[in-house]
C-alpha positions as CSV (number, residue, x, y, z in Angstrom):
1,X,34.6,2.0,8.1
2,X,33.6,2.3,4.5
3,X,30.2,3.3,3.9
4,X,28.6,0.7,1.3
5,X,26.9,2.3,-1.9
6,X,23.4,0.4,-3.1
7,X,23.5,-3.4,-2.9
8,X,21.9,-5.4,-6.1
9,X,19.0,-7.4,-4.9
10,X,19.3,-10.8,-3.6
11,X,16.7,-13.6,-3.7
12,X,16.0,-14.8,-0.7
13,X,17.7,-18.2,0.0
14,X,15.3,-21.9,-0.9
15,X,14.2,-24.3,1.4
16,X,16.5,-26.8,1.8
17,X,15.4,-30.3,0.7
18,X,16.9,-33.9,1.1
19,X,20.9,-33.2,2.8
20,X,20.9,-29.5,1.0
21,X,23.0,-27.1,3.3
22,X,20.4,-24.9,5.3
23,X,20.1,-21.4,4.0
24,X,21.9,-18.4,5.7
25,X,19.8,-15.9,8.3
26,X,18.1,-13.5,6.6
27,X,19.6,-11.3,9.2
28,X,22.6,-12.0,11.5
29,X,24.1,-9.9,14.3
30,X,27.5,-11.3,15.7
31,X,29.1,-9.7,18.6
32,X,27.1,-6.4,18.3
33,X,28.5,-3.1,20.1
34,X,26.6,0.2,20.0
35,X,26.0,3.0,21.7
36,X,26.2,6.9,22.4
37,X,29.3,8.6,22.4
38,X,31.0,7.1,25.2
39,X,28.4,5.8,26.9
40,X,28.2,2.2,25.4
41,X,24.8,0.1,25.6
42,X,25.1,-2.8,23.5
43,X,27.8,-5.4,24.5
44,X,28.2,-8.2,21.8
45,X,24.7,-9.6,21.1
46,X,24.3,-12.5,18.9
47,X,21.0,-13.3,17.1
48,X,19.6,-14.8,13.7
49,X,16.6,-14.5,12.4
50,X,15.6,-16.9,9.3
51,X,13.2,-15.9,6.3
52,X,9.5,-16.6,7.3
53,X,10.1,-16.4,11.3
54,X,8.5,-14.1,13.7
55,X,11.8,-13.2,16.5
56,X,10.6,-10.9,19.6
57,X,13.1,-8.8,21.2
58,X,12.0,-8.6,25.1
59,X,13.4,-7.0,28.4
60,X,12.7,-4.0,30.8
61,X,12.9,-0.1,29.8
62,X,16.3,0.6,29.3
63,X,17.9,-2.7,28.4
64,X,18.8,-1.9,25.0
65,X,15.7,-2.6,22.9
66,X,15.4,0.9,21.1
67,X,19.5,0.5,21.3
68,X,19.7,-2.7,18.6
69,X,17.0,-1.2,16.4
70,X,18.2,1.8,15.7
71,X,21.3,-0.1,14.6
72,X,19.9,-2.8,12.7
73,X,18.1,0.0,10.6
74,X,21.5,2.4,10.4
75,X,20.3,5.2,12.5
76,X,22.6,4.6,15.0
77,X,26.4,3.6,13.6
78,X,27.6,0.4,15.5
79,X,30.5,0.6,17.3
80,X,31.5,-3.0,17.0
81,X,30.6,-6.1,15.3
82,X,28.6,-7.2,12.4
83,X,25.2,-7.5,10.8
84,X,24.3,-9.0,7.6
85,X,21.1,-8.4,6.1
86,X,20.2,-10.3,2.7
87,X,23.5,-11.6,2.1
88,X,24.9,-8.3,2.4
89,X,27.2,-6.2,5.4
90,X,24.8,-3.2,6.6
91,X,27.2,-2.8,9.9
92,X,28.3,0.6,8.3
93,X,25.2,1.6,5.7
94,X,23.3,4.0,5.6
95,X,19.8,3.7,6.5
96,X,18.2,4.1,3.2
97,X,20.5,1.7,1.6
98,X,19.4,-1.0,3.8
99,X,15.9,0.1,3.4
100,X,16.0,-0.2,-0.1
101,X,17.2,-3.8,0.6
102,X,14.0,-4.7,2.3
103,X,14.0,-3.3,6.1
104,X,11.1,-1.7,7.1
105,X,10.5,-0.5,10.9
106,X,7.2,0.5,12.2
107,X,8.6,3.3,14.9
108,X,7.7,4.2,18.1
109,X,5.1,6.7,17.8
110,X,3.6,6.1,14.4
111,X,5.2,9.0,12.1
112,X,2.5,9.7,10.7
113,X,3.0,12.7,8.1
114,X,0.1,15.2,9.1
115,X,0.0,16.8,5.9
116,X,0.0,13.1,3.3
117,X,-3.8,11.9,3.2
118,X,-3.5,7.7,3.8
119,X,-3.8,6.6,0.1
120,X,-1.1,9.7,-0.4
121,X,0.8,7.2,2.7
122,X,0.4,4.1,0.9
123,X,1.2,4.9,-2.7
124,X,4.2,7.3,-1.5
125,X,6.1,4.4,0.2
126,X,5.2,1.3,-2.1
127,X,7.5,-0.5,-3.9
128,X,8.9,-4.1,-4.0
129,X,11.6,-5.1,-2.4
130,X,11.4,-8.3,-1.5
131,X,10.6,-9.7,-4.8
132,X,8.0,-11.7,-4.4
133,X,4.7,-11.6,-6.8
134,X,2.1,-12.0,-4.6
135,X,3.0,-8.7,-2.4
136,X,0.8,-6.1,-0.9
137,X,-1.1,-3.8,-2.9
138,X,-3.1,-1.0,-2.1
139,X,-6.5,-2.9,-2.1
140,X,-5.0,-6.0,-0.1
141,X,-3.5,-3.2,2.4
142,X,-7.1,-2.0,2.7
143,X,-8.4,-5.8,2.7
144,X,-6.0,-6.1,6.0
145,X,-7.4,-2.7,7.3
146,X,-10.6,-2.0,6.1
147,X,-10.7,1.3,8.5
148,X,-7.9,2.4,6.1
149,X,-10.3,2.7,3.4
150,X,-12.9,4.6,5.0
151,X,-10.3,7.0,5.8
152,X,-8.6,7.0,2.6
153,X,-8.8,10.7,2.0
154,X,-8.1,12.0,5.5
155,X,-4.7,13.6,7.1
156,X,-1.9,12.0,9.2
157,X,-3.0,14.3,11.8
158,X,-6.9,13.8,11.7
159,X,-6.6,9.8,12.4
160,X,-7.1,8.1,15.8
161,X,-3.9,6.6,17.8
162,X,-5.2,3.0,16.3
163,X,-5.8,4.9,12.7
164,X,-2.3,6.5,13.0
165,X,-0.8,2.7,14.2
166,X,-2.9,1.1,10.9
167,X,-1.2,3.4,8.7
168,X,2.4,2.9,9.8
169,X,2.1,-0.8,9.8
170,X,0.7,-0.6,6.2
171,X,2.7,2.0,5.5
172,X,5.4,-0.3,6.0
173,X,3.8,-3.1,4.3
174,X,3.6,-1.1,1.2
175,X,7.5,-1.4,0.4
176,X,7.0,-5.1,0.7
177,X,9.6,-6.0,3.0
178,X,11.9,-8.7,3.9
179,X,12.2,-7.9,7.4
180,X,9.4,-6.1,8.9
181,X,10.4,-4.3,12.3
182,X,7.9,-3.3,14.9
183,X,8.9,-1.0,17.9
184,X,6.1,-1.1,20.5
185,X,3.3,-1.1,17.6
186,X,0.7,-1.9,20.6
187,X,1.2,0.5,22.7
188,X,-1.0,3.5,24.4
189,X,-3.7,1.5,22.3
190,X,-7.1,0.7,23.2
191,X,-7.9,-2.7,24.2
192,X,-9.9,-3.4,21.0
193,X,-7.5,-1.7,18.6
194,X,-5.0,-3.8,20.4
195,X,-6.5,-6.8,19.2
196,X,-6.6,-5.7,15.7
197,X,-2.9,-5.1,15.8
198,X,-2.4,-8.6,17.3
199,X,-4.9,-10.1,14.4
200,X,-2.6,-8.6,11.9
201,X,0.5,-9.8,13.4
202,X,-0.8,-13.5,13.0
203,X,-2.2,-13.2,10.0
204,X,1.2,-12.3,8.7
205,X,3.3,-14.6,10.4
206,X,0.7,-17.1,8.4
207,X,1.9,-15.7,5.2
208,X,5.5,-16.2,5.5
209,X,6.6,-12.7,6.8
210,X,9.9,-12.3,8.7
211,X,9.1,-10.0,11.3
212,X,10.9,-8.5,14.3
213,X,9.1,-7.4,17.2
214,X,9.8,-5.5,20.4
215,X,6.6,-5.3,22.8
216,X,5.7,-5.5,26.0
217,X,2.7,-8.5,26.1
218,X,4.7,-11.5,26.7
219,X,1.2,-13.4,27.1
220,X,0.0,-12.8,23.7
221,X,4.1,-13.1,21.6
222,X,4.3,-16.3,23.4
223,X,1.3,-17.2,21.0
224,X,2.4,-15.5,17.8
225,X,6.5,-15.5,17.6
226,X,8.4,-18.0,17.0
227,X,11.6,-17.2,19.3
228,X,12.5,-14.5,21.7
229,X,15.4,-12.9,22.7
230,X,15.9,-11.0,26.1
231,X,17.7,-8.4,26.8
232,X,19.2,-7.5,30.3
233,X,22.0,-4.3,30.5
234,X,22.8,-4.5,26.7
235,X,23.6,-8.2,27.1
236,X,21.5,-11.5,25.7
237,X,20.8,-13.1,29.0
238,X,18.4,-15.8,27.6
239,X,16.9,-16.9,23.9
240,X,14.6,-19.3,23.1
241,X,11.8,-21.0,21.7
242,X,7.8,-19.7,22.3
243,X,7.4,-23.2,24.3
244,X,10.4,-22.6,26.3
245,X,9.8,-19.3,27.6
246,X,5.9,-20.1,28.3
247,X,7.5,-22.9,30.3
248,X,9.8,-20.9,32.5
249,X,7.5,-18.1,34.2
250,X,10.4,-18.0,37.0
251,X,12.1,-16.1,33.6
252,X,9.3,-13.3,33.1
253,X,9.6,-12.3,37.2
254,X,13.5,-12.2,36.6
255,X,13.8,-10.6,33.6
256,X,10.2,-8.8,31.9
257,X,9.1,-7.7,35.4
258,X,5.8,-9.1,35.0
């Protein structure tokens, strides 16, 4: 596969009114493959997710969570299948070319750099990608976490767990994304820093930002996403809406272990 060079930006698609067509997924996976070297974990998944929707990506350790993020963002090369991203193939990209098309990922353990103070965090990483004009700036960023401010000047390394977490969710934020990625962004946390996190997540979904997330509290995503998608042995073995899967508990005891 050809690696693609850096993609012109693309507006992201109107709301259709009257019998207009319905806009295109932001992001579309269709019969995904991926895994490591011959072991393969990812066996055609298929999943949309449409500008302005919160998607949750659920299942047990080990069912291929980590698996389809690392290939939606290009650190891992799939081995099969397709995903566009903004109207664009990112299957074969490299990650910083889809980053610069608006994918941002709040990682698994924070990344925090110890030695960048948080404004040096915040101003490093900003930029504008999704081409909006209301985005987030440094003062709205502290607005959204007014702890960041008090610890403007401090290190990576001399923040809390929930400081660190902050950070790489603003840190984030500060490229203005179209897709917004978070990989377990609640957890180890404190029940109260915890909250914050889940305060954050609903004030964006409120603003219009398309958001993937992958966590473990089914009882609080069934409040904030949109739809979910499970994930059992690489496969999609149920999607739906937040009302459907707060229906069906019998599918949490199957498939979350919960």
């Amino acid at each position: 596969m050809t690696i693609p060079t850096i993609f012109e930006e693309t507006p992201e698609a109107a709301v259709p009114r009257g019998n207009a067509r319905a806009p295109a997924p932001l992001l579309s996976c269709r019969r995904l493959e991926a895994g490591y070297g011959a072991s393969q974990v990812l066996f055609g998944l298929d999943f949309d997710i449409h500008a302005g929707e919160m998607l949750t990506l659920l299942g047990r350790n080990g069912m291929g969570k980590s698996t389809t993020i690392k290939t939606l963002v290009g650190g891992l090369r799939a081995k099969g299948g397709e995903i566009q991203f903004a109207g664009k193939p990112v299957h074969a990209a490299r990650p910083d070319v889809i980053a610069r098309l608006g994918m941002a990922i709040v990682p698994e353990g924070r990344q925090c750099f110890p030695n960048l103070s948080v404004q040096e965090h915040l101003v490093a990483f900003a930029d504008h990608r999704n081409g909006l004009k209301d985005g987030w700036t440094l003062a709205r960023l502290y607005e959204l976490f007014p702890r960041l401010k008090e610890r403007a000047g401090n290190m990576g390394n001399q923040l809390s767990g929930g400081e660190q977490q902050m950070l790489a969710i603003a840190r984030a934020l500060s490229t203005n994304p179209r897709l917004l990625i978070l990989d377990e962004a609640t957890e180890g946390l404190a029940p109260v820093i915890r909250e914050e996190i889940w305060d954050c997540l609903a004030r964006l979904r409120a603003e219009g930002q398309t958001t993937l997330v992958v966590d473990k509290y089914v009882e609080r995503l069934v409040r904030l996403a949109d739809r979910h998608v499970i994930l059992e042995r690489g496969r999609i073995a149920w999607s739906g809406t937040s009302a459907e899967l707060d229906a069906d508990r019998g599918l949490w005891q199957r498939y979350l272990g919960v």
